[in-house]
N, C-alpha and C positions, 0 to 999 in steps of 0.2 A: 510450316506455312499452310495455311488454310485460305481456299477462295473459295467465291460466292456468286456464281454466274445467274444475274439476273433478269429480267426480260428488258432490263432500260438501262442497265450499269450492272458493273462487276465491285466486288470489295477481296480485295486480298490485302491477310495481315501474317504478320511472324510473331509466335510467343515464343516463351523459354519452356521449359520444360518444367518452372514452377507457376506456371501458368500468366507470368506477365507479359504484357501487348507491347512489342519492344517500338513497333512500326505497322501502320496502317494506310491504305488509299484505296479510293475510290474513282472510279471514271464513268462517262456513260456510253452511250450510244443509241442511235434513232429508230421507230419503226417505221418502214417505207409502205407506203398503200399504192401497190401499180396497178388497180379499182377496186371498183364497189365490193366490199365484202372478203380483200383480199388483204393480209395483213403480214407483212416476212420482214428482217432482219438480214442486213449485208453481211455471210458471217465473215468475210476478211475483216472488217472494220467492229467485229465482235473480238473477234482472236487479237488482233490489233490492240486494242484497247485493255484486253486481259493482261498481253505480254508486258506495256507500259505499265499497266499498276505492279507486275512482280517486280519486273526491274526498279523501278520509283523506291519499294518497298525494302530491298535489298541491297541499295546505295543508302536508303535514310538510316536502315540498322547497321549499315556499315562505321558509323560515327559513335556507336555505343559501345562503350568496354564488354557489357554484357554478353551481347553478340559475337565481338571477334574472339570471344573465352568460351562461346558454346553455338559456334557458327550452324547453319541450314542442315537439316538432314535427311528430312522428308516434304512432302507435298501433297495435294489432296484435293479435290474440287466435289462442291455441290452445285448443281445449278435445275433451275426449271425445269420442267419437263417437259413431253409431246413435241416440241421443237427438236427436231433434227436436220443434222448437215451431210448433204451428200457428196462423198470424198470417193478417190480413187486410190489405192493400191499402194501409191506412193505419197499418200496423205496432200493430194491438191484437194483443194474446195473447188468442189462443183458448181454449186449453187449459192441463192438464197437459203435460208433458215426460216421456216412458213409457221409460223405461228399456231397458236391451241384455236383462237379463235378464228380462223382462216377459211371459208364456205369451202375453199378446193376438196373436193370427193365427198362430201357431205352423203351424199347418194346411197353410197358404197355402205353405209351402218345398217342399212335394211335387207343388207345381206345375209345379217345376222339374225334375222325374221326365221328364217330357216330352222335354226335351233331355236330361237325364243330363250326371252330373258330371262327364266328361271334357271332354264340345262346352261348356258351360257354363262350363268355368274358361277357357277359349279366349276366353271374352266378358270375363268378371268371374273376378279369378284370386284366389277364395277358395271355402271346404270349404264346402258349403251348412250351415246350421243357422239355428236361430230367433231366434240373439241379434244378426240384424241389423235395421235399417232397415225394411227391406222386408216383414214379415209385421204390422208396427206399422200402415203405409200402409192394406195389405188389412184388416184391421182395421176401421179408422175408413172405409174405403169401404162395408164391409160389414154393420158392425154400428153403424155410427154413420151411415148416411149423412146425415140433415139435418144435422148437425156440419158432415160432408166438405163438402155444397158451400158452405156459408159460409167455409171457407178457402180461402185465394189461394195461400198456399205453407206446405209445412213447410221450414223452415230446423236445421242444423246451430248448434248455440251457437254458435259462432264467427263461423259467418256470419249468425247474427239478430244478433248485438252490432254488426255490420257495417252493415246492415239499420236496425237502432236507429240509428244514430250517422248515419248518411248519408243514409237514404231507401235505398240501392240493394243487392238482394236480388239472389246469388249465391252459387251453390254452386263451392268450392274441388274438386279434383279426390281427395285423400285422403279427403273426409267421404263423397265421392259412392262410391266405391269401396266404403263400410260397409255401401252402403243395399242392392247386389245389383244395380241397376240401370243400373251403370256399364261401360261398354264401354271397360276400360285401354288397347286398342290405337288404337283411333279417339279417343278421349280425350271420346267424346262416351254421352248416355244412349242404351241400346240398344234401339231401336225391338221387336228380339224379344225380349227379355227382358221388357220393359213389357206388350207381349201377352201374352205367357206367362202374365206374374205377375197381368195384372189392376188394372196402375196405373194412370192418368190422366198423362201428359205434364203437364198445365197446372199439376200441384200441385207440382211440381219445377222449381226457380230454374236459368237459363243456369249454363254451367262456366264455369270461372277455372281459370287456375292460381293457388297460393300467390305473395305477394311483390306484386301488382297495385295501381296506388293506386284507391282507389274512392272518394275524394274527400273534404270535407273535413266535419269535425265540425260539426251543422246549429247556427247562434248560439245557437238556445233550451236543446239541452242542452249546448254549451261552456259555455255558461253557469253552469248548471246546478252542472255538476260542478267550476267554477274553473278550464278552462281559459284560457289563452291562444288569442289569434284565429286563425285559418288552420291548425289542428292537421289535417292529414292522417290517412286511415286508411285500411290496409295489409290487402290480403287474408291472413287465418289460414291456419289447418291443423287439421289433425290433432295431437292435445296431445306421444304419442309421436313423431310426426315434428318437432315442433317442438323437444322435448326432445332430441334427436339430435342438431338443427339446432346450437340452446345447448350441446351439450356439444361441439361437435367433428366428428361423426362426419356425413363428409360425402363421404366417398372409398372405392370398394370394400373391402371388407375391414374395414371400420372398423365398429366395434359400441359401443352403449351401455347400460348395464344400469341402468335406472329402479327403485331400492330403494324403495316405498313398500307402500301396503297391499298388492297385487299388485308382481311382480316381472317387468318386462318388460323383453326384450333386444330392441334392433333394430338388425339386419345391415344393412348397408348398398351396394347393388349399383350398379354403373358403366353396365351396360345393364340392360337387361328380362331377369331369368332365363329361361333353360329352362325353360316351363311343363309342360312332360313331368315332368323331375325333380321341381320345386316341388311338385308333384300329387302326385308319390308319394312324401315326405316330408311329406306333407298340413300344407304351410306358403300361406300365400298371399301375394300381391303388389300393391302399391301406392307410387304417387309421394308422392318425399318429399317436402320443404317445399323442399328444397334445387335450383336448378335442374337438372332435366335428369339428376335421381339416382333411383333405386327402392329401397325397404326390404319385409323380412319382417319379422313377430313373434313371438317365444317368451315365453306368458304360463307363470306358474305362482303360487301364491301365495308371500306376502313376508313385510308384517309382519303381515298376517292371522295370522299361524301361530305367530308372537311374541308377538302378543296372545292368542291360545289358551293358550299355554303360559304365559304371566302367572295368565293365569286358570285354568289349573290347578295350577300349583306355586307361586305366590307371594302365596295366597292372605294371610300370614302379615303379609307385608308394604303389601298392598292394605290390610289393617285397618288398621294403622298412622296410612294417607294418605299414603304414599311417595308419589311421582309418578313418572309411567310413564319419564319418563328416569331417574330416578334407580334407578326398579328397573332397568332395561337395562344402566346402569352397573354393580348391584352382580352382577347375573348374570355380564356379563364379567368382572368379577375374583374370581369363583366359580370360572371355566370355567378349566382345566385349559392350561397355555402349548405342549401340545402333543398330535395326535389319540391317541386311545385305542381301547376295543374296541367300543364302543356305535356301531349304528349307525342312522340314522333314513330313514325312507321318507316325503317330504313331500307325500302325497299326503289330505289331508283335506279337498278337496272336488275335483271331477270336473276333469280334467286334461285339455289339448289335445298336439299337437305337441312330441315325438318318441313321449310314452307316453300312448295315450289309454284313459284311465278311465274310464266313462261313471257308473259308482260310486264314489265316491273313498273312499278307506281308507287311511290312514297306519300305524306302526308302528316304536316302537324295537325293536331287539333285541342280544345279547349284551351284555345287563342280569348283572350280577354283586352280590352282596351290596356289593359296599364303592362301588358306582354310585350317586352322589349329584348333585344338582340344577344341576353346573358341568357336570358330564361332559355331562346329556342336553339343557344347553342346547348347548355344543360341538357336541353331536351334531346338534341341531336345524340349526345354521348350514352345518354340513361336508352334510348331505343334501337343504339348497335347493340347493348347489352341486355336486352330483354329479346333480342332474335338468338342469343347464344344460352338463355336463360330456358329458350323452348327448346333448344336442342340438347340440354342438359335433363332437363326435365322427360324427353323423350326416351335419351338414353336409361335413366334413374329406372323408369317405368319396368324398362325392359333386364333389369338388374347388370346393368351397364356402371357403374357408380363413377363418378368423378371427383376426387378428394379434395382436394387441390389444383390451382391454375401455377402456371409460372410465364410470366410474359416479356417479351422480347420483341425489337422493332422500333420505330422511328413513336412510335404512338404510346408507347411505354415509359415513355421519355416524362408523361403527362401524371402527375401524382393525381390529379382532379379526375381522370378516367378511369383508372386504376381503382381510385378510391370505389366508384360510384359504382366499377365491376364488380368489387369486395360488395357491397350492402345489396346488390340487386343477382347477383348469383348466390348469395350466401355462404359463398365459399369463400377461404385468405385467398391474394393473388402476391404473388412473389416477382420481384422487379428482380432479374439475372443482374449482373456486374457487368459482365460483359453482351450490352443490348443487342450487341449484332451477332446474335449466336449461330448464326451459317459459316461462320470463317472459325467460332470456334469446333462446333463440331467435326468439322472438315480436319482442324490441328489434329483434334482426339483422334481420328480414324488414324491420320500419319503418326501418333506417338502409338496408338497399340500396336499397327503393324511394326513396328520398327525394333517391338520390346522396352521405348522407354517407360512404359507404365504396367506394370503387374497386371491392373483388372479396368474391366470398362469403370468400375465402381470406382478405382482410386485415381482416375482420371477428370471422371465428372465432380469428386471431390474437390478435386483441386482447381478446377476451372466454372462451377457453377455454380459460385456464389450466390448470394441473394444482394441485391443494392438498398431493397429497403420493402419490407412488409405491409399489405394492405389487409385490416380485417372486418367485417362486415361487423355495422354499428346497430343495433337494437333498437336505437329510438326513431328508426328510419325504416323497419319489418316493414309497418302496418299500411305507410302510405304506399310503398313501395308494391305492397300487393293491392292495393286499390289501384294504382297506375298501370299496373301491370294485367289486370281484368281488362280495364278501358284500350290497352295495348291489343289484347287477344278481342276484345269485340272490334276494333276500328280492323284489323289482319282478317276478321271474317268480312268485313264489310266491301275491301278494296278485290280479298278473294274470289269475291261474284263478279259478275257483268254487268250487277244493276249497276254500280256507279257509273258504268261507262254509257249506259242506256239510255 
């Protein structure tokens, strides 16, 4: 069984051991804002909602011959990160779950002035900002303290579901990476950093790596949830490193690009980068799920900006009660079967790594009277992919190389995006079999530890198919780098202040 703890819904599914999807669901849940700038999760009504999709999932595989001949054996969770839940000893939930974007302890990162961000990515090889972990901590030390010391540990989703399920409370090595805290080279929490920042050692669980068994499901909730006896559980990750893991990408060079509301690619490195370069491509670094592999990340937004643009140009058909696939469908066969002069800047809310925006401002242009609703959706697609075109191009510079894409995600789903990422990256993009590669990854971690799979290799084999290849078309080079000049002058233009002047 593989789950996928996400910041809006969870996915947990069951395959077999020859990699087929015997049973799958999905659930969500809400984020609550108690003000301005405050952003947390109920986690009772997270865990809730996780425990419902295992059990749904494990009653629906209970109807398949397949299943009751090669029933449940292991388990595994990826989920988000920076978000942690503050438990006690006996595994209650304390709290909220305070989100990556949450102002609580913002304050607290210029503590880390002290060392300065060059000696500091030497410890933890990430760009300091507020939307990690660690300003959440200071926080609740600070402004909460009778809270703080009634809790025993904050845990990472992934590893409070571990936590939950087992009795035993540890932190995997990617979640610990999120909090600031983490020492990548030593592989352990960093004594100066902890000072610096003002943490407490005791509120933070031992390291793991991903893939660890940490034993088996406690009877009362196998029970519970319709397991089978002796179901093992398999140290998590990180959701994106997991999703990497499920898709393939597990060997230098190797990249996956995560289409859902955000759009995230992760590289995948053979050793530890150059933290000199990493730095000054201001990318950061962390262990994969994979053994003995490192990944970076390039965040941008995805279908966030798809669902903006629904809701501003197809208002027509919202009235209606189309449904949001069915609008996506009619938009691509609106959109034009090859680029034209429109170009788009997908920049509407504040941007990381290669082009940082600390104000985000988007913008079409070479708008023409006969530019209608196909063209500036095309446009919309060809300028998510010309933001991942610079950070490929950045990489390349730096002999970073990226061979290959493999994509997975709700946005993957789109042969016309895909396509359009094929001819404007000029690399193939490979559509996985299985698009929600977080639950598969998750499976893989539980079939290595368990022994049902020889190697990570004959695992991803079997589970990371491709559903259909995209390759970059030749008679589409020339305009495409004329577009993509007009892309890089209108990105130096919104970069300044004039416009706003």
């Amino acid at each position: 069984m593989g789950v996928d703890i996400g910041s809006s819904g969870c996915k947990v599914a069951i395959y077999l051991v020859d990699g087929a999807l015997i049973s799958t669901e999905s659930t969500t849940y809400s984020v609550t804002m108690p003000g301005p700038g405050l952003f947390e999760l109920d986690s009772r009504q997270v865990l809730d909602a996780v425990y419902t999709a295992m059990r749904t999932v494990v009653k629906r595989a209970g109807s398949d011959n397949r299943y009751l001949h090669d029933p449940l054996k292991a388990v595994s969770f990826g989920s988000f990160s920076e978000a942690m839940v503050p438990v006690s000893s006996h595994g209650e939930i304390l709290g909220p779950s305070i989100f990556s974007h949450d102002q609580r302890g913002k304050y607290a990162v210029k503590r880390f002035n002290r060392i300065g961000q060059k000696a500091f990515y030497k410890i933890n090889p990430n760009i300091l900002g507020y939307s990690y972990s660690y300003p959440k901590l200071v926080w609740y030390r600070e402004s909460a303290p009778d809270f703080n010391t009634k809790v025993w540990k904050y845990l990472n989703w992934s590893d409070f579901l571990t936590f939950q399920l087992t009795g035993e409370a540890a932190t995997t090595y990617g979640h610990a990476n999120r909090t600031l805290l983490f020492d990548l080279w030593k592989e352990k929490w960093s004594d100066e950093l902890l000072e610096v920042g003002g943490v407490e050692r005791r509120v933070l669980a031992d390291l793991i790596p991903s893939g660890i068994t940490m034993g088996y499901v406690k009877k009362e909730i196998s029970a519970s949830l319709g397991f089978p006896e002796d179901v093992l559980v398999i140290s998590g990750g990180h959701d994106q490193c997991m999703n990497a893991l499920g898709a393939g990408a597990i060997s230098g060079g190797s990249s996956v690009t995560g289409i859902g509301t955000f759009e995230c690619t992760t590289l995948v490195f053979d050793d530890i980068p150059d933290p000199d370069l990493m730095l000054g491509l201001k990318l950061g670094i962390e262990h994969h799920t994979a053994p003995g592999k490192y990944v970076t990340f390039i965040y941008n937004q995805g279908g966030s900006v798809q669902t903006w643009f629904m809701q501003a140009f197809t208002q027509d058909l919202i009235k209606e009660g189309v449904s949001e696939r069915e609008i996506l469908n009619r938009l691509t066969d609106e959109a034009p079967n090859k680029p034209g002069d429109v170009v788009f800047l997908p920049f509407l809310e504040p941007s990381g790594a290669p082009v940082f925006l600390p104000e985000g401002r988007g913008c079409f242009f070479g708008i023409g009277t006969g530019t209608d609703r196909g063209a500036l959706y095309r446009a919309l697609l060809e300028g998510e992919s010309m933001f991942f075109l610079e950070a490929f191009e950045e990489l390349s510079k730096n002999g970073l190389s990226i061979t290959s894409v493999r994509a997975t995600g709700g946005g993957s789903r789109s042969d016309l995006w895909l396509q359009i990422k094929a001819d404007i990256l000029q690399r193939p993009v490979h559509r996985v079999q299985h698009w929600e590669s977080g639950t598969v990854g998750a499976a893989i971690a539980a079939g290595l530890a368990t022994g049902v799979y020889v190697s990570l290799e004959e695992a991803v084999g079997i589970f990371s198919g491709t559903d259909a290849s995209f390759f970059p078309r030749k008679e589409f080079t020339d305009v495409y780098a004329r577009l993509y000049k007009m892309y890089k002058n209108g990105l130096g233009l919104i970069s300044s202040r004039e416009w706003r002047d």
